[in-house]
C-alpha positions in Angstrom: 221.1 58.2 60.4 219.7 60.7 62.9 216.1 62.5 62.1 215.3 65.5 64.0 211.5 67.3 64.3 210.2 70.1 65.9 207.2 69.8 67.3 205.5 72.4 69.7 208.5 74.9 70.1 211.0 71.4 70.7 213.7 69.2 69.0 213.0 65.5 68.7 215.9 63.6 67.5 215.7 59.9 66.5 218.3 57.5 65.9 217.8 54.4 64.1 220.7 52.0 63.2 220.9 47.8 62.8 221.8 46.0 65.9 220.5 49.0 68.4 216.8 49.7 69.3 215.4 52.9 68.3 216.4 55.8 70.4 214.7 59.1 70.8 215.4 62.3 72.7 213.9 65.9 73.2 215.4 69.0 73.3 215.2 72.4 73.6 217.4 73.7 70.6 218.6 72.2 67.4 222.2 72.9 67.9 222.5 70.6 71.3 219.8 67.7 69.2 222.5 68.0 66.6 225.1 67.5 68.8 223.4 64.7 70.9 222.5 62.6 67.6 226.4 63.1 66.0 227.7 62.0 69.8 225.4 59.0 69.7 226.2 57.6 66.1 230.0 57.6 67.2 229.3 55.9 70.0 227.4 53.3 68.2 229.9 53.0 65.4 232.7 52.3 68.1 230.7 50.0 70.0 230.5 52.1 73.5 226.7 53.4 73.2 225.0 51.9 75.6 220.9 51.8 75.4 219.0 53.5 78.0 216.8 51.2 80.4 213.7 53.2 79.2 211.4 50.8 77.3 208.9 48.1 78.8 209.7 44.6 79.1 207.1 43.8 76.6 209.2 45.3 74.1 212.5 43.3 75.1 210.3 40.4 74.7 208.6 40.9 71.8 212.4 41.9 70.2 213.4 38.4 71.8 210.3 36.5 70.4 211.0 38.0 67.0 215.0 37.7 66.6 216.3 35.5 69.0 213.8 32.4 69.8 213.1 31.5 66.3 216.7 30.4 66.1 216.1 27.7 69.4 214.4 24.1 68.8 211.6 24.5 71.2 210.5 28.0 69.8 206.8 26.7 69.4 207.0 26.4 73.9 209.1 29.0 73.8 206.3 31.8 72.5 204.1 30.0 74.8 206.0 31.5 78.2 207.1 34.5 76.1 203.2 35.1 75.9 202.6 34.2 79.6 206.0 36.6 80.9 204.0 39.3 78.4 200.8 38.6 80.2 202.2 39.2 83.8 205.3 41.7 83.4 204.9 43.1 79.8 203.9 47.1 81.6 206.9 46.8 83.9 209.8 49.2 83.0 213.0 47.7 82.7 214.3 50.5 84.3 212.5 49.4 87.4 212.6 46.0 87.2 214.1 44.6 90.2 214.3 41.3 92.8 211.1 42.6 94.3 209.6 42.5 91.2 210.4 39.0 90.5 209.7 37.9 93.9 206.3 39.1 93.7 205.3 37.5 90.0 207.4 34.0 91.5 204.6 34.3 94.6 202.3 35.1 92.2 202.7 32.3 89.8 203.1 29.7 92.1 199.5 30.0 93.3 198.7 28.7 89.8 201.7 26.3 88.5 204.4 23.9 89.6 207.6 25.6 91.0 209.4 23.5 87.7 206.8 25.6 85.5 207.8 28.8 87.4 211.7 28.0 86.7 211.0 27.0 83.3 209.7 31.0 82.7 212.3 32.3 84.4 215.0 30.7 82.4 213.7 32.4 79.3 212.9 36.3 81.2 216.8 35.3 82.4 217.8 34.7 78.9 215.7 37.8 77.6 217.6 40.4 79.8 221.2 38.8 79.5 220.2 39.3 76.0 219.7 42.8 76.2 222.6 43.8 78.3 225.5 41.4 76.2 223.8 42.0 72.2 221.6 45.1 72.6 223.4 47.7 74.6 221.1 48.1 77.0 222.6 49.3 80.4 220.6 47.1 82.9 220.7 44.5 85.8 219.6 41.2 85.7 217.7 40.4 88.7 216.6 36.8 87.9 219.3 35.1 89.5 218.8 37.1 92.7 215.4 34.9 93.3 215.1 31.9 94.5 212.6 29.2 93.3 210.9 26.3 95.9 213.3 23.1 95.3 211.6 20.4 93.7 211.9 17.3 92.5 210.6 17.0 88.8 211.8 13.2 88.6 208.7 10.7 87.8 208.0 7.2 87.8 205.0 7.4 86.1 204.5 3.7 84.0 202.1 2.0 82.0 199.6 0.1 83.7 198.0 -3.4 82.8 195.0 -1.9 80.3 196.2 1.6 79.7 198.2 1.3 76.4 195.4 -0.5 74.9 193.1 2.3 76.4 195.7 4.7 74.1 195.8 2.7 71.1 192.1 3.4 71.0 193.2 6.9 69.6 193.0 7.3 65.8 194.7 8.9 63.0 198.5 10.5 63.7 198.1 10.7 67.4 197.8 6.4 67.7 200.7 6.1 65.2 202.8 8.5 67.1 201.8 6.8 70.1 203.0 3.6 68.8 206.4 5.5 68.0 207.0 6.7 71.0 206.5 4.0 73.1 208.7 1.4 70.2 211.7 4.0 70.0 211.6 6.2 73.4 212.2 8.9 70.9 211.2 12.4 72.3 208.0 14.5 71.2 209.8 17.0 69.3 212.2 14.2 67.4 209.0 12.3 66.6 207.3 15.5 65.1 210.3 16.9 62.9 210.5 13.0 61.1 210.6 13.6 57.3 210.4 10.7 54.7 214.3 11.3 54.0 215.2 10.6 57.3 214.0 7.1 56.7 215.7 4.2 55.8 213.0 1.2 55.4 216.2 -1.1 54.1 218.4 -1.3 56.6 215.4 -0.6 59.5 217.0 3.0 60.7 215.7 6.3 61.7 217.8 9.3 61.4 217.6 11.8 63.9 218.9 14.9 63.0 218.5 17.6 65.1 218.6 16.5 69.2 218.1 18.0 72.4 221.7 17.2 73.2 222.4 18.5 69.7 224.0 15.0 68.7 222.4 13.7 65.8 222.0 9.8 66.3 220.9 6.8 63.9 218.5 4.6 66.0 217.3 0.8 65.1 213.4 0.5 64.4 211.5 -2.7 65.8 208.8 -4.0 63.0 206.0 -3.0 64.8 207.7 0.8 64.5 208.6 0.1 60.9 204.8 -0.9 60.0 203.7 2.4 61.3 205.8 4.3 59.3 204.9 2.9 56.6 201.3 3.3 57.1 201.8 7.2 57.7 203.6 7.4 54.8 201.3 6.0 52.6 198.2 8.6 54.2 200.9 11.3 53.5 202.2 11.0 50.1 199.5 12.0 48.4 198.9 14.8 50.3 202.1 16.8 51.1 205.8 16.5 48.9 207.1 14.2 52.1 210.5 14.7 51.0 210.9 18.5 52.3 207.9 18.3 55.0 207.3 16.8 58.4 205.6 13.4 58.2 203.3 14.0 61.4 201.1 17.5 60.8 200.7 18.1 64.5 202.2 21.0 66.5 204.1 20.1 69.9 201.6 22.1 71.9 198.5 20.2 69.7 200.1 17.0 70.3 199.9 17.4 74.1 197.0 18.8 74.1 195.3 15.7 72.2 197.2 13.3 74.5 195.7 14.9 77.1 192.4 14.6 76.3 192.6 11.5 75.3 194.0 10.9 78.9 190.8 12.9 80.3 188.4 10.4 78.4 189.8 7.3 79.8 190.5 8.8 83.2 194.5 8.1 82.9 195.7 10.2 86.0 199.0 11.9 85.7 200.1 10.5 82.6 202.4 13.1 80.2 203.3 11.8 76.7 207.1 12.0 77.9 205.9 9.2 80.3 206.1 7.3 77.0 209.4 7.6 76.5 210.0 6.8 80.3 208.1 3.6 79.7 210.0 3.2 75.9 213.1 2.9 78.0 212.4 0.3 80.6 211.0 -1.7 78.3 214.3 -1.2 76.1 216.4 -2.9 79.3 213.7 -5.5 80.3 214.4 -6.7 76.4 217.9 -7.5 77.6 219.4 -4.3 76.2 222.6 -2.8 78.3 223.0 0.7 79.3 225.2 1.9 76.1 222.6 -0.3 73.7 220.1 1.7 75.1 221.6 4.7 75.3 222.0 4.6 71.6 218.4 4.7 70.9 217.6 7.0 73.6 219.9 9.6 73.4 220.8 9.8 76.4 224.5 11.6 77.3 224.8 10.7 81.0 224.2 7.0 82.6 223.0 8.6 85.3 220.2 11.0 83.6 219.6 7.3 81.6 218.5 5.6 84.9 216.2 8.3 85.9 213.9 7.5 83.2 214.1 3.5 84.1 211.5 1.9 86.0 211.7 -1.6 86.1 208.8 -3.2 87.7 210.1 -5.9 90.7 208.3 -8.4 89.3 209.8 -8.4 86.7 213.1 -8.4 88.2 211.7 -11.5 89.7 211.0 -13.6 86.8 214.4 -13.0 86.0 216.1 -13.9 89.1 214.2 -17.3 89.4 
């Protein structure tokens, strides 16, 4: 429903309806505001209005931040480049925002982060504007896909050396029993952290995983080393939180990785990311014996190929093997 003011010797009409972002115009007499706001609501009601480009950026992504990333998985890193993209291009109108723009915040950022980081926010401003053009109405470009990003190779080999896990294991508390998990189930940080008592089944040795980055809920096997330290975080949970309907582990995916990496920082373990767990989970998973499609069952993995990325088996090993 359309509101109209005067307001020093002019008509401001406002429109307001779900699904739409608040619209406001000026004009000179109340018949033509009249007009304009019965035109509008039509439009609306038959789906042609389209928004003007006339807000900031910041306010397309605080709309996104509010209605549309709280329905994703990784909302919690989401809000994180949502808050950066705010930071850098929150003033810039939309109405203006073009390749040059982007250009100049890619040359920009990449005095400060990795060309994958780089990508990784412009996925989401990507996501923010086709957003805004196919749900919102708005009538605007999206200029993302007219820049181009530094080629990289984000693929790492990064494995455990002889003293390191026992240098991690010194950790205490939920991060060494997380630790432990990760490196006995290659299970990914978010899986580990959204684990709730229900999910396990100490009888037959299973962990369910419900919600996946391939959105494929799997059932993986749990070794008795992974089993103990389950059971030891439920026992320091249960009397604390109703485990049924909560997370066993209390730490946030941004806290985890930020307590991995100081413990990291204390024993001077260079370029080592908690995901290098799971990379090390895995080849430890086929120097058991395990096949590809064994493995890939624990893992998660869709695609072979993607599976063999994130094995690194050590030659000498191979070695042993071979006789």
């Amino acid at each position: 429903m359309a509101s109209i003011r005067k307001r020093g010797g002019k008509y401001h009409a406002q429109i307001r309806k779900s699904g739409y972002p608040s619209i406001t115009q000026t004009f000179s007499s109340l018949s033509i505001a009249k007009r304009w706001a019965t035109a509008t609501e039509a439009d609306m009601e038959r789906n042609l209005y389209v928004a003007p480009a006339d807000g900031t950026l910041g306010e397309l992504l605080d709309r996104y931040e509010k209605e549309i990333s709280p329905l994703h998985k990784s909302h919690e890193i989401e809000a994180y480049r949502l808050k950066t993209l705010k930071k850098h291009l929150g003033n810039q109108r939309v109405a203006t925002l073009t390749s040059t723009v982007i250009a100049k915040y890619r040359d920009g950022r990449l005095k400060t982060v990795s060309p994958a980081s780089l990508k990784r926010e412009l996925v989401i401003l990507s996501s923010v504007l086709n957003t805004a053009i196919k749900e919102w109405g708005f009538n605007i470009d999206n200029p993302v896909a007219k820049v181009s990003v530094p080629k990289f190779n984000n693929a790492r080999d990064r494995r455990l050396e002889v003293g390191e896990e026992e240098k991690l294991l010194t950790a205490t508390g939920e991060l060494r029993r997380i630790i432990i998990l990760a490196l006995e189930t290659g299970m990914r940080r978010g899986e580990i952290l959204r684990i709730k008592k229900s999910h396990i089944d100490l009888a037959r040795r299973t962990l369910l995983i419900p919600l996946t980055k391939t959105d494929t809920p799997r059932t993986i096997p749990l070794s008795s080393r992974a089993i103990a330290t389950l059971r030891e975080q439920l026992s320091k949970s249960q009397n604390v939180i109703p485990m049924e309907e909560t997370t066993l582990f209390s730490y946030t995916a941004r806290g985890l990785s930020g307590a991995f990496l100081r413990l990291c920082k204390k024993y001077e373990l260079d370029n080592l990311h908690f995901h290098d767990l799971r990379h090390e989970a895995t080849s430890r998973l086929f120097e058991k014996g395990l096949n590809p499609v064994e493995v890939a069952t624990i893992t998660g993995h869709k695609d072979t190929r993607i599976l063999m990325r994130y094995t690194h088996l050590r030659a000498e090993d191979l070695v042993r093997r071979l006789g």
